[in-house]
Every structure is written in structure tokens, then in C-alpha cells.
PyMOL Python script that loads the backbone (N, CA, C, O; Angstrom):
from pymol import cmd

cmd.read_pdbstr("""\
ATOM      1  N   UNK A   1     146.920 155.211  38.064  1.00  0.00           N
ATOM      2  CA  UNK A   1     145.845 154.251  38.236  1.00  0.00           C
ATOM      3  C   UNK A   1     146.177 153.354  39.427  1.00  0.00           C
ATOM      4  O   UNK A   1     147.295 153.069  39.856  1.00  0.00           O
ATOM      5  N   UNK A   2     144.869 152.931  39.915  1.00  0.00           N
ATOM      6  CA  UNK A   2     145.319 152.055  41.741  1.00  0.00           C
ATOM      7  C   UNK A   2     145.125 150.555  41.297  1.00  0.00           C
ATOM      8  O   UNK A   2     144.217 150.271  40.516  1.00  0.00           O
ATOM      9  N   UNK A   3     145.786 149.813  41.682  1.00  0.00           N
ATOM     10  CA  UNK A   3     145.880 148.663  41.344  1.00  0.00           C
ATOM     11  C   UNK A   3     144.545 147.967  42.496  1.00  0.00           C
ATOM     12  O   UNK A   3     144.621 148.280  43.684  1.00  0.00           O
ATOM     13  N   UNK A   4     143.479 147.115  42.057  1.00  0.00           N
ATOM     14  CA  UNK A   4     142.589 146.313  42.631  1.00  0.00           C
ATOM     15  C   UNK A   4     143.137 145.013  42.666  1.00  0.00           C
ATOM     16  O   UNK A   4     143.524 144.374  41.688  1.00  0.00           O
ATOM     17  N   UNK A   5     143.151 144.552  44.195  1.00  0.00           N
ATOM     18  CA  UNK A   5     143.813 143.366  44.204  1.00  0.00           C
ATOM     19  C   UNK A   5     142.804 142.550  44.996  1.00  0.00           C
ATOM     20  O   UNK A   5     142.010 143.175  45.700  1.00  0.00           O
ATOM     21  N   UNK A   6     142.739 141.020  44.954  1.00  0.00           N
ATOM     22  CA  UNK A   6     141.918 140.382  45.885  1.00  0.00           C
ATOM     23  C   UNK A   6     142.520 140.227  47.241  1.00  0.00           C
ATOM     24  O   UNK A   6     143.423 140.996  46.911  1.00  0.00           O
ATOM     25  N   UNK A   7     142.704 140.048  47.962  1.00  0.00           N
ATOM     26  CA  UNK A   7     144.157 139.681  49.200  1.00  0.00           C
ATOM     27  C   UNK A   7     143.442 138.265  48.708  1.00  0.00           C
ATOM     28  O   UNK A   7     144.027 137.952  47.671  1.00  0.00           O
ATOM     29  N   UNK A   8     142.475 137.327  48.998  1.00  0.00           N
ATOM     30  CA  UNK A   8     142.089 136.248  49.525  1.00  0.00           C
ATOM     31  C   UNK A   8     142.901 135.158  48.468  1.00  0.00           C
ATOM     32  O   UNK A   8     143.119 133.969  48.700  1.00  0.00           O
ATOM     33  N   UNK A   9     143.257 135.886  47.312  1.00  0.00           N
ATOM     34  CA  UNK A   9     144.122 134.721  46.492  1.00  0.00           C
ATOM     35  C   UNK A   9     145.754 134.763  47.060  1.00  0.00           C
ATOM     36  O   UNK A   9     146.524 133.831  46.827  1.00  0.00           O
ATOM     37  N   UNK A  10     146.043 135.633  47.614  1.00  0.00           N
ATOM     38  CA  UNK A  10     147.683 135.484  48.163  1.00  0.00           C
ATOM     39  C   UNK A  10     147.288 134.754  49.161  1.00  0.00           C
ATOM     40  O   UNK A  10     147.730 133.614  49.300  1.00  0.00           O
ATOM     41  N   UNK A  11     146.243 135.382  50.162  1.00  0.00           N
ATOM     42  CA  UNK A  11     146.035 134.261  51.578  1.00  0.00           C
ATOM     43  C   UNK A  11     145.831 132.475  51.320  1.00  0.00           C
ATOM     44  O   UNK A  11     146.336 131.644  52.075  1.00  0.00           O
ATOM     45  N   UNK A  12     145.032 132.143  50.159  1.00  0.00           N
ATOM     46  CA  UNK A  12     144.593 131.031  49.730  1.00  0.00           C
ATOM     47  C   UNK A  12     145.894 130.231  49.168  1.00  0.00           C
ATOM     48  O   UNK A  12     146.289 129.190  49.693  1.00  0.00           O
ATOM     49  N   UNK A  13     146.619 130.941  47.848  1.00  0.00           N
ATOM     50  CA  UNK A  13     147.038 130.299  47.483  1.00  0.00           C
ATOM     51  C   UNK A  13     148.718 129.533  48.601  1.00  0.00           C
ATOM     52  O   UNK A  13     149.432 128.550  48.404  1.00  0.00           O
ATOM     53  N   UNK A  14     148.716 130.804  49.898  1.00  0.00           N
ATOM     54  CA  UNK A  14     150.077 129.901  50.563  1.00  0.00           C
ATOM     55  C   UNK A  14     149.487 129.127  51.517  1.00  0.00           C
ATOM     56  O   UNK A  14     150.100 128.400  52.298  1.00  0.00           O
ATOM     57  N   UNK A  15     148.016 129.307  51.453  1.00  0.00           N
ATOM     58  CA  UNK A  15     147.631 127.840  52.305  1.00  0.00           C
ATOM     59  C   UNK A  15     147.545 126.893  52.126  1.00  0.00           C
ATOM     60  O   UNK A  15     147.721 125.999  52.953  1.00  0.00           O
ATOM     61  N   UNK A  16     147.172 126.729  50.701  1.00  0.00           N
ATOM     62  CA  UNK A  16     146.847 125.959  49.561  1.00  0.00           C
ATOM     63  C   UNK A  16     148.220 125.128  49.654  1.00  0.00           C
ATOM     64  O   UNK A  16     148.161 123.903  49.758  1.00  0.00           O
ATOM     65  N   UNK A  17     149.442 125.787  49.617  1.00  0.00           N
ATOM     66  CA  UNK A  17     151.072 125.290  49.454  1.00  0.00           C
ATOM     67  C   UNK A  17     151.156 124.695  50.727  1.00  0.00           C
ATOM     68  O   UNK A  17     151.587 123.542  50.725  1.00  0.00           O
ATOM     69  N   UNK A  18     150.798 125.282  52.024  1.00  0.00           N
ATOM     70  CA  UNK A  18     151.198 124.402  53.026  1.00  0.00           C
ATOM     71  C   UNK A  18     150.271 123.451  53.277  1.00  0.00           C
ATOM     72  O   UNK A  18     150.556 122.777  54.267  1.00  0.00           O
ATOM     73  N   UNK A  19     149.034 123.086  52.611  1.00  0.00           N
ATOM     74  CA  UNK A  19     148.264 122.060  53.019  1.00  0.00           C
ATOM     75  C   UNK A  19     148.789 121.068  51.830  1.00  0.00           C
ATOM     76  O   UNK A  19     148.443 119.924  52.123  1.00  0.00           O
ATOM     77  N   UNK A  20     149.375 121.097  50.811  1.00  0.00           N
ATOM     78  CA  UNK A  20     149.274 120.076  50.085  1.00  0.00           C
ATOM     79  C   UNK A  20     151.329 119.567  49.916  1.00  0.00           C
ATOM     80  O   UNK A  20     151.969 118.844  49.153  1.00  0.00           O
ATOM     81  N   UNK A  21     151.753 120.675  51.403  1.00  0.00           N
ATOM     82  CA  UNK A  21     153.101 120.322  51.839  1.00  0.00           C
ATOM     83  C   UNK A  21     152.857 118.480  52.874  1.00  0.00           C
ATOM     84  O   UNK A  21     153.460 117.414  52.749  1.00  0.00           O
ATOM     85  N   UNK A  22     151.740 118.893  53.782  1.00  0.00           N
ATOM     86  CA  UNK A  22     152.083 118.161  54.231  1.00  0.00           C
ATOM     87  C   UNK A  22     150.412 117.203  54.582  1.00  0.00           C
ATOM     88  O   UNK A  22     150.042 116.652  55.619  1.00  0.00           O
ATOM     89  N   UNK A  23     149.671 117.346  53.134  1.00  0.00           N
ATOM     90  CA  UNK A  23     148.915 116.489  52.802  1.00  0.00           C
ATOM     91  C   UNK A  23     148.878 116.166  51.051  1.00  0.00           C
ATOM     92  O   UNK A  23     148.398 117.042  50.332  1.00  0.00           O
ATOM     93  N   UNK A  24     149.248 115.264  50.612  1.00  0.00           N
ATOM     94  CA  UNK A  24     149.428 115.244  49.095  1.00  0.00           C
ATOM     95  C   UNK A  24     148.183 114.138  48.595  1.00  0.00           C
ATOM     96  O   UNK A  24     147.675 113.121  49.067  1.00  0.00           O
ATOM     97  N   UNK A  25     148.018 114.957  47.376  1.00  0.00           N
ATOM     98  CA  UNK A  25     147.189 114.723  46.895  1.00  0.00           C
ATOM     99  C   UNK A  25     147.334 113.980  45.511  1.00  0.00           C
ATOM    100  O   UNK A  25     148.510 113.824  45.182  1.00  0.00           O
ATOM    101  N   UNK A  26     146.292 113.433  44.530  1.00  0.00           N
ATOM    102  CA  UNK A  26     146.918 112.352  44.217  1.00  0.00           C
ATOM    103  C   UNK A  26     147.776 113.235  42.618  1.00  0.00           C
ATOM    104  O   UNK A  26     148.495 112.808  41.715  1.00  0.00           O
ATOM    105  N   UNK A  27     147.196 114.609  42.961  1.00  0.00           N
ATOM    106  CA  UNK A  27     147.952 114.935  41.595  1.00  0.00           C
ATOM    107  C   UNK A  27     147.744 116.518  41.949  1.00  0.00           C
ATOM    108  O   UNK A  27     146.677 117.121  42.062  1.00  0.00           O
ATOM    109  N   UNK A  28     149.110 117.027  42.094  1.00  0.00           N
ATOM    110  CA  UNK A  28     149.089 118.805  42.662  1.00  0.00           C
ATOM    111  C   UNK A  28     150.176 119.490  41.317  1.00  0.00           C
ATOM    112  O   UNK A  28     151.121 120.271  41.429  1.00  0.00           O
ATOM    113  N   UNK A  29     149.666 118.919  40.226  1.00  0.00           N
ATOM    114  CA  UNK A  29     150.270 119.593  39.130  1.00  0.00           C
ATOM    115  C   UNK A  29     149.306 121.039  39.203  1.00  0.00           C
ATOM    116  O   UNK A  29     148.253 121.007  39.839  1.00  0.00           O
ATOM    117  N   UNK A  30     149.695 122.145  38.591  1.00  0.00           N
ATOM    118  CA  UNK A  30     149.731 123.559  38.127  1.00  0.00           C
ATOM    119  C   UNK A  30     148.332 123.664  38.383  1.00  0.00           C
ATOM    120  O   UNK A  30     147.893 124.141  39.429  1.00  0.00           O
ATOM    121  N   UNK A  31     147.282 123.024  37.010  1.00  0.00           N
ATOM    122  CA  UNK A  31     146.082 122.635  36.613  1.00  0.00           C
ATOM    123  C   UNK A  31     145.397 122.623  37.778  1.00  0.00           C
ATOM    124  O   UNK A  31     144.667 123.554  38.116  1.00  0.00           O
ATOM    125  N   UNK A  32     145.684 121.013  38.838  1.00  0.00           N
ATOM    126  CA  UNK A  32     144.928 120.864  39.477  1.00  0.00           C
ATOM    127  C   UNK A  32     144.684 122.286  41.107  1.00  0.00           C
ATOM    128  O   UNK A  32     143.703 122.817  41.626  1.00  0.00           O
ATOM    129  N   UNK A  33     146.207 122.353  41.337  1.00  0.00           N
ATOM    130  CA  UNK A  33     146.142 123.804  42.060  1.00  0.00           C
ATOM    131  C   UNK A  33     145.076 124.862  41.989  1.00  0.00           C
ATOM    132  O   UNK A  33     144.339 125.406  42.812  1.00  0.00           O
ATOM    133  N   UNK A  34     145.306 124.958  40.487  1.00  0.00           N
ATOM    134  CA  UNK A  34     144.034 126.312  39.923  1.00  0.00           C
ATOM    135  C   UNK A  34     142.902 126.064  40.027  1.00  0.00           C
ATOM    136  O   UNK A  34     142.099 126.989  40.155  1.00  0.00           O
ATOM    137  N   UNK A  35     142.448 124.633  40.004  1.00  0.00           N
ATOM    138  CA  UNK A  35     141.348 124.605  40.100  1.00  0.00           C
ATOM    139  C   UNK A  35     140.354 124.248  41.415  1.00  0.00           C
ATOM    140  O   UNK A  35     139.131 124.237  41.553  1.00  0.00           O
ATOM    141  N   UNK A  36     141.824 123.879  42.574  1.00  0.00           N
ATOM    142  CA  UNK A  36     141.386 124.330  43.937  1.00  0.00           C
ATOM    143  C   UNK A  36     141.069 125.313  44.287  1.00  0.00           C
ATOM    144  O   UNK A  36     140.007 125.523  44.872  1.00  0.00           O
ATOM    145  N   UNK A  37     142.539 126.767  43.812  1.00  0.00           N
ATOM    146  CA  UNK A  37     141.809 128.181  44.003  1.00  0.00           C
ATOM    147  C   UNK A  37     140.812 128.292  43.838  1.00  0.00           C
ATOM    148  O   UNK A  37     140.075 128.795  44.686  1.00  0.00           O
ATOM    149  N   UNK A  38     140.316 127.787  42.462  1.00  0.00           N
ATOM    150  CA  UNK A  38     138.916 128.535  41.725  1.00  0.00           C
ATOM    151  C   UNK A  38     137.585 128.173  43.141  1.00  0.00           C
ATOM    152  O   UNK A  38     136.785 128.962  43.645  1.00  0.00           O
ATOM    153  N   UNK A  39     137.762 126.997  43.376  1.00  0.00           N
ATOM    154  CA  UNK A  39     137.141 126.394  44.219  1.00  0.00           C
ATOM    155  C   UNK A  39     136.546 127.148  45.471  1.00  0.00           C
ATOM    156  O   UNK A  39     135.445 127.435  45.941  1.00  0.00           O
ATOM    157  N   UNK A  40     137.795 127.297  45.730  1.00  0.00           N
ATOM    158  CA  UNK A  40     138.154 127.731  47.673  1.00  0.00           C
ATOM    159  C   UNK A  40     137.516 129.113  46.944  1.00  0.00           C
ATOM    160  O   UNK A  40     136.309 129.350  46.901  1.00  0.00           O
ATOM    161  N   UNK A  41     138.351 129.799  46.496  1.00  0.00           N
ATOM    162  CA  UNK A  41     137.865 131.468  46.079  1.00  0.00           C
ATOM    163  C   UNK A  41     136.288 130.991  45.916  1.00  0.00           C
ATOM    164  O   UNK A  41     135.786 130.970  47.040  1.00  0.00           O
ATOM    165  N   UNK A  42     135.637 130.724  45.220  1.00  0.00           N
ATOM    166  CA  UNK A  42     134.626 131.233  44.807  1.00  0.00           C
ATOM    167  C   UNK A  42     133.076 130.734  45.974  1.00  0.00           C
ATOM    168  O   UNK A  42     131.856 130.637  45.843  1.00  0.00           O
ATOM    169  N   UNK A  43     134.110 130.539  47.074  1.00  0.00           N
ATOM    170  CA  UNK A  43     132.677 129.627  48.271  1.00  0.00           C
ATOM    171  C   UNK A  43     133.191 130.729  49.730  1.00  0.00           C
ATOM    172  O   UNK A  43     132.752 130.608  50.874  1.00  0.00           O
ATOM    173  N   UNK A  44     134.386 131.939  49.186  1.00  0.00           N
ATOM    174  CA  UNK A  44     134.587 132.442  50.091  1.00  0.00           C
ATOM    175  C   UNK A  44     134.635 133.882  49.649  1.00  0.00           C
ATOM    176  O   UNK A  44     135.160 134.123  48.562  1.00  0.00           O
ATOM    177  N   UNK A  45     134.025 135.099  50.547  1.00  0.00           N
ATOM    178  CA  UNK A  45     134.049 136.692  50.008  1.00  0.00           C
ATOM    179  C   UNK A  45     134.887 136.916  49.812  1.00  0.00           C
ATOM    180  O   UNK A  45     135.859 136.433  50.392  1.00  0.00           O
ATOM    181  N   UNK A  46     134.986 138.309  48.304  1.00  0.00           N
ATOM    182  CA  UNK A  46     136.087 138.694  47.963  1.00  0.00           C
ATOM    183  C   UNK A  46     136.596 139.922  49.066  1.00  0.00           C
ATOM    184  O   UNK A  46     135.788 140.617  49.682  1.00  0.00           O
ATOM    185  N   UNK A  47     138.149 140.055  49.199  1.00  0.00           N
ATOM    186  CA  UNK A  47     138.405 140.873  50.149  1.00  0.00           C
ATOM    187  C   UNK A  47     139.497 141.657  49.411  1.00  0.00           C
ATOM    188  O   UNK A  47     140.667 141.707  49.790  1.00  0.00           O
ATOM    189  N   UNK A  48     138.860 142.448  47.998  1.00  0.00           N
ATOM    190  CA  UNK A  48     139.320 143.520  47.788  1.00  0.00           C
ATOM    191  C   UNK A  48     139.936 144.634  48.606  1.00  0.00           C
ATOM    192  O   UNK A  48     139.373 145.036  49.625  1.00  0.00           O
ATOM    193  N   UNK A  49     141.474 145.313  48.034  1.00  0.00           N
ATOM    194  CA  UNK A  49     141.773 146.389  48.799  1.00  0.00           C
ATOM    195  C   UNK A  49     142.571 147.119  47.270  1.00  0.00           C
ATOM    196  O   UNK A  49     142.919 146.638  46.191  1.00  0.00           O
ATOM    197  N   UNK A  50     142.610 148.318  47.798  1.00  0.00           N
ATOM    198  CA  UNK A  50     142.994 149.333  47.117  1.00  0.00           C
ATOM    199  C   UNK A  50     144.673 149.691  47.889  1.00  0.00           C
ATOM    200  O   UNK A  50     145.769 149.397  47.412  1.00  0.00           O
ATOM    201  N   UNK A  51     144.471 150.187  48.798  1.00  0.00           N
ATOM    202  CA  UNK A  51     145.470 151.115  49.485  1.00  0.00           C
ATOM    203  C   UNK A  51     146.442 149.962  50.589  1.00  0.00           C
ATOM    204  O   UNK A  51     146.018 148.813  50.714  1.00  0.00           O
ATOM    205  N   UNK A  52     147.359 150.269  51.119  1.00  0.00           N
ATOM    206  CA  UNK A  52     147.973 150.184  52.160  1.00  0.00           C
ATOM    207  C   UNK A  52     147.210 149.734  53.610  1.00  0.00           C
ATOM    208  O   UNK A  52     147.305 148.764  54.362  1.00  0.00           O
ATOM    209  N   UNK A  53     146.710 150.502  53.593  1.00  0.00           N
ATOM    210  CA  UNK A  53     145.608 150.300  54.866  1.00  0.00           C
ATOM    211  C   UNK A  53     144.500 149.672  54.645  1.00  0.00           C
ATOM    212  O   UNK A  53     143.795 149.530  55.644  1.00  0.00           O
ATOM    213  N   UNK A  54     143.945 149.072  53.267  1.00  0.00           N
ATOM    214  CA  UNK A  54     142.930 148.364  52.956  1.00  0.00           C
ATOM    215  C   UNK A  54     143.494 146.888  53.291  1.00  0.00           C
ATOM    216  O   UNK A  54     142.927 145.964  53.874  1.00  0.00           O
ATOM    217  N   UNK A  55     145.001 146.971  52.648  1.00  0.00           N
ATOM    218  CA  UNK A  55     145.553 145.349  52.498  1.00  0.00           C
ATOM    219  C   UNK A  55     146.122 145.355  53.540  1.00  0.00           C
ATOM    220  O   UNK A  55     146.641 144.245  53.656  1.00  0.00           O
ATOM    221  N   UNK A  56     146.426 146.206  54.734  1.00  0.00           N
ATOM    222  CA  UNK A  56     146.305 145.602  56.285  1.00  0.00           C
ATOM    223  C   UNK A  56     145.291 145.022  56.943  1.00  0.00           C
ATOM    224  O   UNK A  56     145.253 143.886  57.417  1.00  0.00           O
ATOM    225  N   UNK A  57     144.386 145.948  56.948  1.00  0.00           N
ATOM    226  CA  UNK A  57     142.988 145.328  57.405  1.00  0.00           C
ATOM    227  C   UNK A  57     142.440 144.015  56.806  1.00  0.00           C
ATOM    228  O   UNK A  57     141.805 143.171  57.439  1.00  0.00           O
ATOM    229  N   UNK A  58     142.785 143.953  55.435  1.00  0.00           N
ATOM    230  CA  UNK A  58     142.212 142.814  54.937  1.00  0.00           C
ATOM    231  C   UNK A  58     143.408 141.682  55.276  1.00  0.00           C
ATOM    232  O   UNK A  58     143.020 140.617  54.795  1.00  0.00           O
ATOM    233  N   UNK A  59     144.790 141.501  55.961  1.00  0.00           N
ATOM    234  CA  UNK A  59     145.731 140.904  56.316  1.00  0.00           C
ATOM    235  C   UNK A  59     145.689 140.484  57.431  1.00  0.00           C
ATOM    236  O   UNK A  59     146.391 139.582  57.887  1.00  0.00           O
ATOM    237  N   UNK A  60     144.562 141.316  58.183  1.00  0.00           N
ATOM    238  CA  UNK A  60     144.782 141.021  59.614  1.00  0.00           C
ATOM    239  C   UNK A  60     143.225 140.548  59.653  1.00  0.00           C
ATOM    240  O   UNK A  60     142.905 140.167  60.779  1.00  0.00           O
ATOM    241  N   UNK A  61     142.438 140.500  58.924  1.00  0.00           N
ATOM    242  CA  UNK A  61     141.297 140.003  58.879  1.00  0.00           C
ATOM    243  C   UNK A  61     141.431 137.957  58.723  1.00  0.00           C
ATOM    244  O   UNK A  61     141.197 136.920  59.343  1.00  0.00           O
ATOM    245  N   UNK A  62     141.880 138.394  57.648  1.00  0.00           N
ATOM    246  CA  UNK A  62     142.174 137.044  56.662  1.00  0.00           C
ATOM    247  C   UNK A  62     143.177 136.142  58.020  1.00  0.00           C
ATOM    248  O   UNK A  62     143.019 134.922  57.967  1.00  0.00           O
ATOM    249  N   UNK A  63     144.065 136.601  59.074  1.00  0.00           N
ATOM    250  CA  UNK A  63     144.963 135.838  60.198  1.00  0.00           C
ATOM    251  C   UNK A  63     143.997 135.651  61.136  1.00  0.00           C
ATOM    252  O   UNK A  63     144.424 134.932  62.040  1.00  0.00           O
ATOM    253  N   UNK A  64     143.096 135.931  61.266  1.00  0.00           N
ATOM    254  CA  UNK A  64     142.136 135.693  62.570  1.00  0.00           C
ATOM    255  C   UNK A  64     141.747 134.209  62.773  1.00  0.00           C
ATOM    256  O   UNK A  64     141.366 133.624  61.760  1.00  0.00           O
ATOM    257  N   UNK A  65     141.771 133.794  63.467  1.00  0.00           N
ATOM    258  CA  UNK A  65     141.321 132.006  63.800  1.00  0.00           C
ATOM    259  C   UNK A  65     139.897 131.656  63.201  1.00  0.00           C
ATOM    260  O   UNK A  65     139.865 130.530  62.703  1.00  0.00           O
ATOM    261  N   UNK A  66     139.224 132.061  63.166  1.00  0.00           N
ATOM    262  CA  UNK A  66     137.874 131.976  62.483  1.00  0.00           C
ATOM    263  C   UNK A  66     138.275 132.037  60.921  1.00  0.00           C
ATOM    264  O   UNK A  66     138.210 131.166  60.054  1.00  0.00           O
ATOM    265  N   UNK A  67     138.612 133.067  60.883  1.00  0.00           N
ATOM    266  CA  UNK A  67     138.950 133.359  59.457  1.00  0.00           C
ATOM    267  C   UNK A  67     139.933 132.471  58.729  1.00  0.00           C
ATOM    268  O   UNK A  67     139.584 132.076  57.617  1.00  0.00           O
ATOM    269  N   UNK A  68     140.993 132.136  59.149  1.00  0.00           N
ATOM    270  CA  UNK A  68     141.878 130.882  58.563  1.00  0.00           C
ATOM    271  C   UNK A  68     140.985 129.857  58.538  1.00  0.00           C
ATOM    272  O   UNK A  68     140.755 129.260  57.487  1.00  0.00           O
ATOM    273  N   UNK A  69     140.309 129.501  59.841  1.00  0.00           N
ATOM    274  CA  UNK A  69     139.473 127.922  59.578  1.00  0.00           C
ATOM    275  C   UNK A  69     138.490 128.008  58.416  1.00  0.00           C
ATOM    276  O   UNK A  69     138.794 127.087  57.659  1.00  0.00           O
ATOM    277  N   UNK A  70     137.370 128.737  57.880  1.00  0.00           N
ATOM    278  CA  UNK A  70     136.883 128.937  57.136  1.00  0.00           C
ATOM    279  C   UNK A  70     137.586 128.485  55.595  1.00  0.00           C
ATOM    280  O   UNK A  70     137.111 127.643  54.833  1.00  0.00           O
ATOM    281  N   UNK A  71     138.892 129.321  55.364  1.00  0.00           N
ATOM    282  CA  UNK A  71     139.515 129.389  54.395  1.00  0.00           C
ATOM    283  C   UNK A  71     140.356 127.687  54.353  1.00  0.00           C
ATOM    284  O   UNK A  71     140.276 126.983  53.345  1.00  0.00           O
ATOM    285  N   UNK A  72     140.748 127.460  54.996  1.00  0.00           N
ATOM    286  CA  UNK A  72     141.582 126.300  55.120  1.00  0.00           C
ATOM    287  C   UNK A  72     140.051 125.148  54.909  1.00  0.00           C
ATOM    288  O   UNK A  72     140.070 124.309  54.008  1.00  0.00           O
ATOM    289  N   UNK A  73     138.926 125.266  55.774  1.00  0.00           N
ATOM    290  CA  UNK A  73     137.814 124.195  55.414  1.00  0.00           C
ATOM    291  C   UNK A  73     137.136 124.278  53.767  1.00  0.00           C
ATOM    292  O   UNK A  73     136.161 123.576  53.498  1.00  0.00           O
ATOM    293  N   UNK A  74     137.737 125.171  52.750  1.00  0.00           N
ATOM    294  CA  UNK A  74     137.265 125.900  51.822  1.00  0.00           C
ATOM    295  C   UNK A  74     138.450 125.033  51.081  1.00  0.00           C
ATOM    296  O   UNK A  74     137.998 124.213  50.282  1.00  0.00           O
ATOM    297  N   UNK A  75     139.930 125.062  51.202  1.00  0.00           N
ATOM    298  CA  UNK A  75     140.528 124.042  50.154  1.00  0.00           C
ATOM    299  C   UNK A  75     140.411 123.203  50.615  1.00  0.00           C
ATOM    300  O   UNK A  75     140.768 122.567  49.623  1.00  0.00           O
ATOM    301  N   UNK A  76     140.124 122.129  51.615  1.00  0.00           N
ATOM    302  CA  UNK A  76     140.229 120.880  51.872  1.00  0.00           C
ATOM    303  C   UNK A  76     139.277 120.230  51.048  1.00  0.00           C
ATOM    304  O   UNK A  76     139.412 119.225  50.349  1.00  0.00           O
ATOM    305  N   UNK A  77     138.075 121.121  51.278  1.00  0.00           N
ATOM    306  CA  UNK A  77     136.778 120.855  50.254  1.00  0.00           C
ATOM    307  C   UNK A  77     137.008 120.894  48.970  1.00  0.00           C
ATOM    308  O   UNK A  77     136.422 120.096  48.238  1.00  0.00           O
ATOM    309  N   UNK A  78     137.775 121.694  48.526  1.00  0.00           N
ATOM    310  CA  UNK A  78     138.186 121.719  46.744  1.00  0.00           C
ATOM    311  C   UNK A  78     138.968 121.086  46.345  1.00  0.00           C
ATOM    312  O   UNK A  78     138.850 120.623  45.211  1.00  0.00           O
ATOM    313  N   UNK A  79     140.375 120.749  47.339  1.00  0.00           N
ATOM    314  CA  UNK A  79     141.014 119.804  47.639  1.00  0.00           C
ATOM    315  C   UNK A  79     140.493 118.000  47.248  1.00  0.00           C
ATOM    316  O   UNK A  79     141.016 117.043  46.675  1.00  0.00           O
ATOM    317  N   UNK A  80     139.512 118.209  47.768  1.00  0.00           N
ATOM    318  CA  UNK A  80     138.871 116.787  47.540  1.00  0.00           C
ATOM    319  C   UNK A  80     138.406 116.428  46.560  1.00  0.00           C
ATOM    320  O   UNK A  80     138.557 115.403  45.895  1.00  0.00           O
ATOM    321  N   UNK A  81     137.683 117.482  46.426  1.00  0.00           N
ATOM    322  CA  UNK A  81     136.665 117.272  45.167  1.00  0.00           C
ATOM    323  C   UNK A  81     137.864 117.861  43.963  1.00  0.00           C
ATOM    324  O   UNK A  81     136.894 118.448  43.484  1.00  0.00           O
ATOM    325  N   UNK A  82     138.398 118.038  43.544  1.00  0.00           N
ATOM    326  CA  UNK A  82     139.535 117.964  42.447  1.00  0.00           C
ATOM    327  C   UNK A  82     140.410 116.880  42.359  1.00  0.00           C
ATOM    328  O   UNK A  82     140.720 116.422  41.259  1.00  0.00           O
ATOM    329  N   UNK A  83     140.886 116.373  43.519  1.00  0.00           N
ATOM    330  CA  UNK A  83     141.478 114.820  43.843  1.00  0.00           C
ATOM    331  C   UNK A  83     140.987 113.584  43.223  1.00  0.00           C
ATOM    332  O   UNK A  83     141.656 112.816  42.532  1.00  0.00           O
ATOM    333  N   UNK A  84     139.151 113.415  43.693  1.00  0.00           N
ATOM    334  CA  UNK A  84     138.304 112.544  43.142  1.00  0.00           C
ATOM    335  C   UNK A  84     138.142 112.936  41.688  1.00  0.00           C
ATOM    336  O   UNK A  84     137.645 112.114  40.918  1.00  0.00           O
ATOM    337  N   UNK A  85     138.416 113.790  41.375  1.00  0.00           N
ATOM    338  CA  UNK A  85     137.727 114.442  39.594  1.00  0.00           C
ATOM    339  C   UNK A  85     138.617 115.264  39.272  1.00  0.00           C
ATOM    340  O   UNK A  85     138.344 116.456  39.130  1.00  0.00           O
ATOM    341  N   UNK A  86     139.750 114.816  39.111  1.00  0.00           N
ATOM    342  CA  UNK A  86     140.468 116.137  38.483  1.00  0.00           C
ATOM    343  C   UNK A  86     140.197 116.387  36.883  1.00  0.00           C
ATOM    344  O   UNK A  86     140.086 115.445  36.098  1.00  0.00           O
ATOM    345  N   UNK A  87     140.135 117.288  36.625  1.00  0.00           N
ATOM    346  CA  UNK A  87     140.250 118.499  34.906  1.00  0.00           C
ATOM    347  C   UNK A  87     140.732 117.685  34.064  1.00  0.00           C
ATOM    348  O   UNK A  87     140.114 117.720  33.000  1.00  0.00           O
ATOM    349  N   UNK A  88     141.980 116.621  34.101  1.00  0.00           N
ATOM    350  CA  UNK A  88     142.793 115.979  33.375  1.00  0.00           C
ATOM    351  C   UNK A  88     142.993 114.835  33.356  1.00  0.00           C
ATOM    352  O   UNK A  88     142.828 114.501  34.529  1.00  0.00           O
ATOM    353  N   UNK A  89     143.343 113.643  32.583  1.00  0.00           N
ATOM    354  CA  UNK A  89     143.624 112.410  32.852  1.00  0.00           C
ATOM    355  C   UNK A  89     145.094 112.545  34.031  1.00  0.00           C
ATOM    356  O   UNK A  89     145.973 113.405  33.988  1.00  0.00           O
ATOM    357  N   UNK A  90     144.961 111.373  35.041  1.00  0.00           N
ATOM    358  CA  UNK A  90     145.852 111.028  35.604  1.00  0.00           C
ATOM    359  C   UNK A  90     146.893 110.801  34.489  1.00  0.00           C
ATOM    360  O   UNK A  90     148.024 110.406  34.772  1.00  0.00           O
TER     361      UNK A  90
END
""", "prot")
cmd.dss("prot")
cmd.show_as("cartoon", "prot")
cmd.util.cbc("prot")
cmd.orient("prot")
């Protein structure tokens, strides 16, 4: 059986790590993380791959300058809006 993977949650979630490296937020517990992914993922296409050569293309898609800005303007936005309202009591 072939394993279906998204790439856009590996791409998301180490952007996700370096934006909230060196922008912190008022609470980057587990919770609130996930619910940036959910965020960012779901305002950006899925970029399913199957094979080797699917998750290149979709690797070298996802590095393109357009394509990072998109994704990176996608957690800042979820970023925020989870900051102002997070899931949980402070």
C-alpha cells in the first residue's frame, strides 16, 4: 500500500517553528500550534504526493518565492488570529 502524504504540513509546520523562533506569541503551547496549522492548511491547496517524484515536485514547488510568501502570509494570519483567541484559557 502507498502512503498519501500532504507535503504542505511538513512545509508549514517548519515555518510555523521558524516564525514563532523569532516572533513569539503570547502562547505557542502544542494546542495553540495545531490550531495555526489547521488555519494556514486549510486557506492553502493540498499538495498531495504519492511517489518520490511527486514529493520532489511538490518540494520544489512549495521553495519557490511566491510560494513560501503565500504560505508564510497564511500563518501569520492564523498566527494572529489564535494569539487574540486562543482554544484555551491563558
Amino acid at each position: 500500500m502507498y502512503a498519501v502524504k500532504n507535503h504542505l504540513e511538513v512545509v508549514v509546520r517548519q515555518m510555523l517553528e521558524d516564525y514563532l523562533r523569532d516572533n513569539p506569541i503570547d502562547c505557542s503551547c502544542e494546542k495553540c500550534q495545531a490550531d495555526i496549522m489547521a488555519l494556514a492548511l486549510n486557506q492553502l491547496p493540498a499538495r498531495y504526493c504519492v511517489s518520490l517524484r511527486g514529493q520532489i515536485l511538490t518540494e520544489f514547488e512549495s521553495h519557490t518565492l511566491p510560494g513560501q510568501a503565500r504560505i508564510m502570509a497564511e500563518i501569520v494570519r492564523a498566527a494572529q488570529q489564535v494569539s487574540a483567541s486562543p482554544s484555551h484559557g491563558l
